[in-house]
C-alpha positions as CSV (number, residue, x, y, z in Angstrom):
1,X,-2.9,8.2,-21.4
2,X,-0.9,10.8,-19.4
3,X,-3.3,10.9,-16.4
4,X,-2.2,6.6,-16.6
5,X,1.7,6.9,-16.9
6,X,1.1,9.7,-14.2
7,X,-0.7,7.4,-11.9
8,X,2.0,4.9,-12.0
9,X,4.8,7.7,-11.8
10,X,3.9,8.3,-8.5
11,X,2.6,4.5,-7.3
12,X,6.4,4.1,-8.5
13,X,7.6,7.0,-6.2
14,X,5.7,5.8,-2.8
15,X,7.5,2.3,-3.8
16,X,10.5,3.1,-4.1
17,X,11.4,6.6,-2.6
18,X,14.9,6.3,-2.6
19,X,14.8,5.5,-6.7
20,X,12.2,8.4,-7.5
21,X,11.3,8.9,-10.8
22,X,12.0,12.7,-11.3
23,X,10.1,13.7,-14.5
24,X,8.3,11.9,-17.5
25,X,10.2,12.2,-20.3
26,X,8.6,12.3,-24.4
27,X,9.9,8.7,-25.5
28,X,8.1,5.5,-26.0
29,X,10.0,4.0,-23.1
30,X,7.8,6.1,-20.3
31,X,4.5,4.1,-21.6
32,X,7.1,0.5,-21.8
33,X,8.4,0.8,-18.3
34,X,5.8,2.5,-16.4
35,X,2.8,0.8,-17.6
36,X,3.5,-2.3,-19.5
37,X,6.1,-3.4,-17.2
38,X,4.2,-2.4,-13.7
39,X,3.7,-6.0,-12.2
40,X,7.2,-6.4,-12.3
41,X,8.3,-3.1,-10.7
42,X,5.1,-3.5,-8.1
43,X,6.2,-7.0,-7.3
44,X,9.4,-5.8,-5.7
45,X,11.5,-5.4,-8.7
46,X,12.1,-1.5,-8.8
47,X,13.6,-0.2,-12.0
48,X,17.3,-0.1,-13.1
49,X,19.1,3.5,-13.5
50,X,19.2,2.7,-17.0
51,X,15.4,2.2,-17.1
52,X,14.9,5.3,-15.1
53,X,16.6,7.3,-17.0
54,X,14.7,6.2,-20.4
55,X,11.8,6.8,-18.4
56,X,12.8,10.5,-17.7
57,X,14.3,10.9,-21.7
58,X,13.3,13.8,-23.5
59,X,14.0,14.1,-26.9
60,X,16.4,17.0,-27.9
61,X,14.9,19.7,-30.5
62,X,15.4,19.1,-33.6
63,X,16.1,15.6,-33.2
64,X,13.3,14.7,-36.6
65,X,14.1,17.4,-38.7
């Protein structure tokens, strides 16, 4: 699965170069935006700064214990 969200990670990039996607964060919104929602995004619809940055979330330590 992370050679997949990877993939599109960087389809995303050569798309949209001036709204990179800087990392790949730990949450269930990398697999959401980045895989389930790539016809949008690769139809011309790049993602909102809000979807970007749940796309580059990682979870703080700790946060489950």
């Amino acid at each position: 699965m992370e050679d997949k969200v990877e993939a599109a990670r960087q389809r995303y990039n050569e798309l949209y170069p001036d709204r990179p996607i800087k990392q790949i964060g730990d949450t269930p919104d990398v697999y959401y935006y980045l895989v389930m929602m790539r016809g949008v995004w690769e139809n011309g619809t790049p993602l909102s700064d809000r979807q970007i940055k749940a796309v580059e979330a990682i979870t703080p330590p700790g946060c489950f214990s």
